[in-house]
C-alpha positions in Angstrom: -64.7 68.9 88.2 -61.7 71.3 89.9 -58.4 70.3 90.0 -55.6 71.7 91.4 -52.1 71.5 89.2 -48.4 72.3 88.8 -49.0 72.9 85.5 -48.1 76.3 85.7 -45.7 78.5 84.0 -43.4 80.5 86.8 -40.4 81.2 84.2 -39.8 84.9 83.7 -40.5 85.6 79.6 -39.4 88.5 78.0 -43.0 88.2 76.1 -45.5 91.3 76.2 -48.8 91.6 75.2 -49.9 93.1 72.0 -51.1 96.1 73.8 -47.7 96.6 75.3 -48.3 95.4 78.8 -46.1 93.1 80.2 -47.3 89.6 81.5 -47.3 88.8 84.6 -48.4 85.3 86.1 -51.9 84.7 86.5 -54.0 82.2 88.4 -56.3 81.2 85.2 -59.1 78.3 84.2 -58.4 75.8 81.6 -60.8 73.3 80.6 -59.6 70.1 78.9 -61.2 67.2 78.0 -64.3 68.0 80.4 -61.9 68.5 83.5 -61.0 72.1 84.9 -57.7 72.7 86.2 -56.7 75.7 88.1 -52.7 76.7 86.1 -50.6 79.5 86.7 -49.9 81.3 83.3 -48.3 84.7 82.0 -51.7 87.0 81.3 -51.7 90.5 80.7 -53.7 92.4 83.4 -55.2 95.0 81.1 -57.1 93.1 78.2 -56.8 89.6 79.9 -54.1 87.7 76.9 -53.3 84.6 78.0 -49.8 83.3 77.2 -49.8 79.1 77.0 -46.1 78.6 76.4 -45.5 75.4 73.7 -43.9 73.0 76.3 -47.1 73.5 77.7 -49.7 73.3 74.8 -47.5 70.2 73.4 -45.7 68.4 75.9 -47.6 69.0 79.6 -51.2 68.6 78.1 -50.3 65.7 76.4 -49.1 64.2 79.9 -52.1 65.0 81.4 -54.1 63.6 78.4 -53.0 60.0 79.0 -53.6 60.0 82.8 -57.0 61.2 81.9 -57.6 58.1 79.5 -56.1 55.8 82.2 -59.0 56.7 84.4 
């Protein structure tokens, strides 16, 4: 199942990947609780790091957690 989100992340970071690349927003996959959802995240374009920023990962998926269960 595809879904298309605003759950991205458009905020400029001062964050860099480990190899020193800087991250830049990526269209990426995430899979949660058997649904796929299309989210725009900072990724580094060389070795393919994905940043998920906290208000994300705690508050956002948790949102979309309960609308899941409401279905």
């Amino acid at each position: 199942m595809s879904k298309e989100t605003d759950l991205g992340f458009h905020e400029q970071t001062g964050w860099r990947c480990s190899c020193g690349n800087e991250l830049t927003p990526h269209k990426v996959a995430a899979l949660y609780l058997g649904n796929r959802f299309e989210i725009e995240l900072p990724a580094c374009s060389r070795c393919r790091f994905i940043l998920v920023p906290e208000s994300l990962a705690v508050g956002k998926m948790l949102e979309v957690e309960k609308i899941l269960e409401d279905k």
